[in-house]
N, C-alpha and C positions, 0 to 999 in steps of 0.2 A: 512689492517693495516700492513701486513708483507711487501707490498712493501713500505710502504709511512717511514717504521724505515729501512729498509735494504739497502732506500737509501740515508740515512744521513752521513755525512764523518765524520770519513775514513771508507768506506764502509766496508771495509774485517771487522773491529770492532764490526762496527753495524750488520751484517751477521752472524758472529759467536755469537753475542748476544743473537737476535733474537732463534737462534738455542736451546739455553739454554734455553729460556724463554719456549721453547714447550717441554722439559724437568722436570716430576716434580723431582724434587731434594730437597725435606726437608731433616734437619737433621734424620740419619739414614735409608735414602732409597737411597743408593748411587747408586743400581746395574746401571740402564739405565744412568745413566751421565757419569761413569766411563769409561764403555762399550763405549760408544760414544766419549771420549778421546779416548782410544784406539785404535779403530777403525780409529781415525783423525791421528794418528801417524801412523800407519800401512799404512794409502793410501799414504801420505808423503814419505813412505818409510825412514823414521827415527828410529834411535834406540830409540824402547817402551816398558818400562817396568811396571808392577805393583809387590808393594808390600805383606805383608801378612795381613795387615790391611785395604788397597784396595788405597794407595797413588798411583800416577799414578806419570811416568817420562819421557820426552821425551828431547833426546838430538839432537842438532842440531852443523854439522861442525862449525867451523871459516869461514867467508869469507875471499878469499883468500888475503892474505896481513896481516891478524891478527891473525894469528895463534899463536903468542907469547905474546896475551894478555892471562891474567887470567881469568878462566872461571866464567860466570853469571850464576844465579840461578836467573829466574822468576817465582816468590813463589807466590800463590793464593788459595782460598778455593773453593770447590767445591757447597757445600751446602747451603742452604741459609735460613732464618729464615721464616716459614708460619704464618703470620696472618692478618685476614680477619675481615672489618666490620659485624657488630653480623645479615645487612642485605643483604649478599650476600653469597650464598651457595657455597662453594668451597671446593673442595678435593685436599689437596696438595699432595696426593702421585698418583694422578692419573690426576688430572685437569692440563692442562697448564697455564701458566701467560697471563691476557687479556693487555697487552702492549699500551698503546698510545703517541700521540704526544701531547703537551698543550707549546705551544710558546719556548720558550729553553729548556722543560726540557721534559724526557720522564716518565712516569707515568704508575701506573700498573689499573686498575677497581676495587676498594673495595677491594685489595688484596697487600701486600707485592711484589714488583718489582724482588727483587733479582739480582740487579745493586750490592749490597753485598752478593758475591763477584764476579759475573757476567761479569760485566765488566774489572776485574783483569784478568779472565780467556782468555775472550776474546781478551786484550791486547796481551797476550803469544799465543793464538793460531795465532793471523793476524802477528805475530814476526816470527813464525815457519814458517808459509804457504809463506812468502815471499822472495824469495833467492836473492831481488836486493836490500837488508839492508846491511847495515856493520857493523860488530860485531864480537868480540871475540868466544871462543867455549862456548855456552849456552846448557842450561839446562833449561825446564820448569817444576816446580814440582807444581803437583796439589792436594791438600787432602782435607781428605774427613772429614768429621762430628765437624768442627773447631764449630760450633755454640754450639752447647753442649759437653763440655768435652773435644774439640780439641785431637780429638782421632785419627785422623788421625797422628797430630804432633808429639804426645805421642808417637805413633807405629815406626816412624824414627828410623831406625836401621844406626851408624857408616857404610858408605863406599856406601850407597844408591845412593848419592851423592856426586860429583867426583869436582864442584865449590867453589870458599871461597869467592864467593861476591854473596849475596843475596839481592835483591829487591822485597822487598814484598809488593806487590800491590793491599792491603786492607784498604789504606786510605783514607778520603773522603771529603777531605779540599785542591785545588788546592792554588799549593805558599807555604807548609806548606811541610816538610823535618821532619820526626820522626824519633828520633835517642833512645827512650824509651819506653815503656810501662807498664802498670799498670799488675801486675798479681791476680790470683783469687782463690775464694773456692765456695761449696757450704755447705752451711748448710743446713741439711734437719731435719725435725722436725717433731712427729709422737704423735696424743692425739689417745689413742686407749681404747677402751668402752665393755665389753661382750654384753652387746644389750638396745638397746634405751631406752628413756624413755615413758611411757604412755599418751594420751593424755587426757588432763581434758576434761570434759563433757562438752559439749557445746559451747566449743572454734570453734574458724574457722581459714583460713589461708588463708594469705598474701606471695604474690611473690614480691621482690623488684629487680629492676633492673636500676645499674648504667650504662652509657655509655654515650659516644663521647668525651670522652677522647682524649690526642692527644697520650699518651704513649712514644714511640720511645727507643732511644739504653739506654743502662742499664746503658753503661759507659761513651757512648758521650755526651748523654743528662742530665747527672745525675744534674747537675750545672743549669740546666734551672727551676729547681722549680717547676717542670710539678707536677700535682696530681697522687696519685697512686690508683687507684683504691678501693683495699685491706684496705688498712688504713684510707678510708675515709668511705667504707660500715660497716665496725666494728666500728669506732666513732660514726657513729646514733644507729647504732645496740646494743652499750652499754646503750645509754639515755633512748631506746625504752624497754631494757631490765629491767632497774632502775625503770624507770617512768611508766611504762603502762602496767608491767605483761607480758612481752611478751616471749616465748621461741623460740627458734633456731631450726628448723630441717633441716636445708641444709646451706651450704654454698660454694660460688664459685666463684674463680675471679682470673683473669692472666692463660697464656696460654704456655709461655718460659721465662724461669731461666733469659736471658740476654733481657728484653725486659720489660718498664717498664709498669703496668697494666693498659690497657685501660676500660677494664668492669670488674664489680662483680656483682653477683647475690644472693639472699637469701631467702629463703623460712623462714617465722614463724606462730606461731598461740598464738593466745588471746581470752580475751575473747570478744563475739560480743559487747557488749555495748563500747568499747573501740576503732570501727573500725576508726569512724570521727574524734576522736583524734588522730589517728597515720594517715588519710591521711593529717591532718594539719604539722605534726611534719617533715612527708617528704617534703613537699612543703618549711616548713621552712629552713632543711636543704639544699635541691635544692640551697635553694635564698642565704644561707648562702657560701655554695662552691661558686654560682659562683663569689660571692662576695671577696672571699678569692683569686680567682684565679684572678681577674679581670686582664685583658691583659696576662694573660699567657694561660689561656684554655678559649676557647671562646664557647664551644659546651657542657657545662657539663649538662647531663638530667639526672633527678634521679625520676622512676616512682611506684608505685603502683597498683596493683590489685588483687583481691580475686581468689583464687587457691582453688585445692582440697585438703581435709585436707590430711596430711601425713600419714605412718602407724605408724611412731613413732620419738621422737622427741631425740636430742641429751641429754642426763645428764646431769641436771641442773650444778655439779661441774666440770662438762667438757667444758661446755655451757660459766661458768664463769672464769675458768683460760684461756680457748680459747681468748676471747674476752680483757679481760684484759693485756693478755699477746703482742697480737697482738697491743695494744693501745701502750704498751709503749714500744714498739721494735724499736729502732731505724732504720729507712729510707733517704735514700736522703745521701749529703756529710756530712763525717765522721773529714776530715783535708785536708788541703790546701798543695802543695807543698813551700817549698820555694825558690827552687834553678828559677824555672819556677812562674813568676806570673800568676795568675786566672788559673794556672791547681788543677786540684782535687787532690790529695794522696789517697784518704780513701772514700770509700763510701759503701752503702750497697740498695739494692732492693729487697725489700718483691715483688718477683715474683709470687709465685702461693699460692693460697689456694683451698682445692678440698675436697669435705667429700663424705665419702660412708658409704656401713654398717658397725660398727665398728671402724671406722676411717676415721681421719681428720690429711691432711698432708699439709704441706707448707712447700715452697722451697725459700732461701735466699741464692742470691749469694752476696757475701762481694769481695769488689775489694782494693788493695792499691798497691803503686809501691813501699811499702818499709815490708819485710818481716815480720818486728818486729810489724810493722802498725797492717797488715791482719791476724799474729797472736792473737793482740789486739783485735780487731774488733769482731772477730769470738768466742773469751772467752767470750767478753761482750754481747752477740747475744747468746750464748750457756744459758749463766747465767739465763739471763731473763727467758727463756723457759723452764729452770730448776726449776725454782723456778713455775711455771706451773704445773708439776710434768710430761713435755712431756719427752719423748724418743729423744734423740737429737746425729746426728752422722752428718760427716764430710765427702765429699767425691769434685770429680772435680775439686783439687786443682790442680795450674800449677805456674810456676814461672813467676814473671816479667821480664821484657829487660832492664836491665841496661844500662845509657848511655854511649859511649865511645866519650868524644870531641876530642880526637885525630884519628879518623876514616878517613881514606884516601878517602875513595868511599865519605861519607859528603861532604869532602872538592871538591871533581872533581863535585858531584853532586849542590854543592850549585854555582861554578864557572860556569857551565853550564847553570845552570837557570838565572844567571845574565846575561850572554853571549846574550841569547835567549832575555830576556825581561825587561834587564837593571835595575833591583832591586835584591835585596837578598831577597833569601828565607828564611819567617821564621823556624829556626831550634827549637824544641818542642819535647815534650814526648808527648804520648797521655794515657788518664784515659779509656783503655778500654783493652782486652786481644787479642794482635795481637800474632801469632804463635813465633814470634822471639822469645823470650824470651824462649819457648820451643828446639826450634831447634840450639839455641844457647849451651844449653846444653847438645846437642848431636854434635853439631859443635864447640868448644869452640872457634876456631880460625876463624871462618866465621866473615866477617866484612859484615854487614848488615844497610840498611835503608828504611823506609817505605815512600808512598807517592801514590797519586789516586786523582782523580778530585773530583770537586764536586759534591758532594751527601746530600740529605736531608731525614732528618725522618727516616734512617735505623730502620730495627724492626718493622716499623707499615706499616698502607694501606696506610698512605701517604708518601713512600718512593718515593722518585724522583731526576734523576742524570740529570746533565747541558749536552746539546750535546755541546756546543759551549767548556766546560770544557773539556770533554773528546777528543777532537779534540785537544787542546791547550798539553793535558796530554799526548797524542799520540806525537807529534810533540818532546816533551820534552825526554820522555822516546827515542825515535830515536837516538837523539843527544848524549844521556847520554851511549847509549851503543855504540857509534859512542867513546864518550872522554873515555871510561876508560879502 
C-alpha cells in the first residue's frame, strides 16, 4: 500500500503524506510528529525552531530574484481528529493510519484518514524540500492540538513569526478561497449524584446500541441534517422512560467536541414482564429514524439485548432532568448568514455524553461567526441546563476571522486561479473554526486566506481526499507563491 500512495502525483506530497499517516498524531499526543518536523528541518538544514507550546517553524530563503517579495507563512495543523468504526480496533496514540487507494480518492480502513490536516502539512513540507520553486522568503508554521482548543494557535507568542501573508491550508472545497470563519466555545455541562440509585427486585437490563451513522465535521457538515447520535438515543430513552418503567444506568455517545455523533450506547433495567414490549418499541424507533432521515443516513441500526444487571442505577431526578434536558437542547444550525448565501452563522453540536460514578457529563461546542451570535447561543444552551439544576461552565472559546474584501493576497489569489483554469473562484467564509481568526489576533496586520482541495467526511472513518484534487491544489498553490 505504501508504494501504490507514494506513487501518486506530486509524489514529494504523497511521500510526506504517507509519512504522517504512520505517525499517530491525535489531539494532544503531539510528541512524535513534532520531533519528526523537526528533525525534517534539521536534515534541510533550514532554520527550525519550536515554541513553548510545541508549534514548530521552519523558514526557508527566497529564491534568488525574490528576495523583495514579502514573506509567506504556510500555516497547517498537525494533529488530527481519531475516530473509528465501533467494528475495528484501533489505538490512535500508538496505531498507524490503514491508508488506501478507491478510484480518485484515498481512504483510511474503518478509521479517520487525517488528510485534515495532513495534507496541508504535507503541501509545506514538498514546498520546503524543494529548492527548484520560486518564491518569496517562506515560513512554514505547523501547530499542534487545533482539533480541541486550538492550543497550539492560542500559544503564538508576537515576533514567532517574521511573515504578513499567511495561507492557511486547512480547507477542503477546491475553487473555494476563504476569506472568514466562524469562531467557537465549549459548553460543558456536569449532573453530579453522591451515589446511585438501588435496583428494584426483579428488574433485568437492557444494552442499547445506536450506530452507522454517517457523523462528520461539526462545522462543515452541520447544514446537512445528518442525525446526531445523542439526541436521537435520549428521544426513545424518554418514551421508554414515560411508557414502560424503565430506568437509566449508563449512558454514552460521541467521542470529539468538533465531530458530530455517530454512536450512543445505554444501559437500563425494567421490569421482565415488559422486555417484548421494549424490543417492539426499538424496532419502531429503528423504522421511525430511518424514515426521518430517508436520503440523508442511509445506515442508521438501532439494536437491543439483555445485559448484566448493573450495580446501581442513576437518580430517578437526575435520570429525568438528564433526559429532558438533553431533548430540548438545541442541536444542528442556530442562523443563516446573510451577507453569504446557504452559509451557517450559528450552530451548535451535542458532542459527547459519558456517565460514570457520580457523574454524567456532556460537551457542546456552539459555533457563529458573529460574537454577539455565540454569545447568544451559549446563554440559551447555559439556560436549558440550568433549569436541569446541572453544573454548567464555559471553556475553548476562540475568536472568529472576520472578512477583509479589500485583502490584497484574495485579489492576486483569485486572479491566479482564473489565470490557471479560466473561472473565478468562489470567494466564501466557512462555518467551522480555522486558526485564522486566532493568529490574527496575535498578528493584527497579517493579511491571510484559506483554501485546500477536496476532501470528504472530515471527522469520521469515512474521510476521503481527491488525488486528482490535491494535484490541481498543488499546481495552484505553485503559481500563487510564484504571483505574490
Amino acid at each position: 500500500m505504501e508504494t501504490e500512495i507514494t506513487s501518486l502525483k506530486p509524489q514529494s506530497v504523497w511521500r510526506y503524506f504517507y509519512e504522517l499517516t504512520q505517525i499517530p498524531r491525535p489531539t494532544g499526543r503531539m510528541e512524535a510528529v513534532t520531533r519528526y518536523i523537526v528533525d525534517f528541518g534539521h536534515r534541510l538544514d533550514l532554520e527550525t525552531k519550536q515554541d513553548e507550546v510545541g508549534n514548530v517553524l521552519i523558514r526557508k530563503p527566497a529564491t534568488a530574484g525574490y528576495e523583495n517579495r514579502k514573506g509567506v507563512v504556510l500555516q497547517s495543523h498537525l494533529d488530527m481528529v481519531g475516530q473509528n468504526n465501533s467494528d475495528i480496533v484501533h489505538d490512535f496514540a500508538k496505531d498507524p493510519i490503514k491508508a488506501f487507494i478507491d478510484g480518485d480518492w484515498v481512504k483510511a480502513q474503518g478509521t479517520t484518514l487525517g488528510a485534515d490536516n495532513g495534507i496541508g502539512v504535507a503541501y509545506a513540507m514538498a514546498i520546503l524540500a524543494d529548492n527548484s520553486l520560486k518564491h518569496g522568503p517562506l515560513e512554514a508554521l505547523f501547530t499542534v492540538d487545533e482539533e480541541v482548543g486550538m492550543d497550539g494557535a492560542n500559544g503564538l507568542s508576537p515576533g514567532f513569526v517574521q511573515g504578513r501573508i499567511l495561507l492557511n491550508c486547512d480547507s477542503e472545497e477546491e475553487g473555494k478561497l476563504f476569506a472568514g470563519c466562524a469562531g467557537g466555545a465549549d459548553l460543558n455541562v456536569a449532573f453530579r449524584f453522591k451515589k446511585g440509585a438501588p435496583l428494584l427486585n426483579g428488574d433485568v437490563a437492557v444494552r442499547f446500541f445506536l450506530y452507522g451513522l454517517k457523523g462528520g465535521h461539526s462545522g462543515l457538515d452541520i447544514h446537512l441534517g445528518r442525525a446526531n447520535a445523542n439526541k436521537l438515543m435520549v428521544r426513545f430513552l424518554k418514551e421508554a422512560v414515560r411508557n414502560y418503567g424503565v430506568r437509566l444506568a449508563y449512558i454514552e455517545g460521541g467521542s470529539a467536541r468538533n465531530a458530530i455523533p455517530r454512536e450512543a450506547k445505554a444501559v437500563i433495567t425494567l421490569p421482565k414482564d415488559d422486555v417484548e414490549l421494549l424490543w417492539e418499541l426499538v424496532s419502531d424507533y429503528q423504522d421511525i429514524y430511518r424514515m426521518e432521515y430517508a436520503g440523508i443516513e442511509d445506515n442508521i441500526h438501532f439494536t437491543a439485548e439483555m445485559t448484566d444487571t448493573p450495580l446501581v442505577l442513576i437518580p430517578e431526578e437526575i435520570q429525568d432532568d438528564l433526559l429532558n434536558a438533553v431533548e430540548g437542547c438545541q442541536n444542528g444550525v442556530a442562523t443563516m448568514l446573510t451577507d453569504f448565501q446557504g452559509i451557517v452563522e450559528s450552530s451548535s453540536n451535542l458532542s459527547i455524553i459519558k456517565s460514570s460514578e457520580g457523574l454524567i457529563e456532556i460537551n457542546i461546542l456552539a459555533r457563529s461567526s458573529s460574537e454577539s451570535r455565540k454569545a447568544a447561543l451559549l446563554s440559551s444552551l447555559e439556560s436549558i441546563f440550568s433549569l436541569a439544576c446541572a453544573k454548567v461552565d464555559f471553556g475553548g472559546a476562540y475568536n472568529g476571522w472576520l472578512p477583509n474584501a479589500n485583502s490584497p493576497v484574495l485579489k492576486v489569489m483569485a486572479e491566479t486561479y482564473e489565470k490557471l483554469y479560466g473561472k473565478k473562484p468562489e470567494v466564501t467564509v466557512i462555518h467551522a473554526g480555522l486558526e485564522c481568526g486566532i493568529i490574527q489576533g496575535v498578528y493584527p496586520d497579517m493579511d491571510m486566506v484559506s483554501f485546500g482541495p477536496n476532501l470528504k467526511n472530515p471527522h469520521s472513518p469515512d474521510e476521503m481526499v481527491s488525488i486528482s484534487s490535491v494535484a490541481r491544489t498543488w499546481d495552484y498553490l505553485l503559481s500563487v507563491l510564484e504571483d505574490l
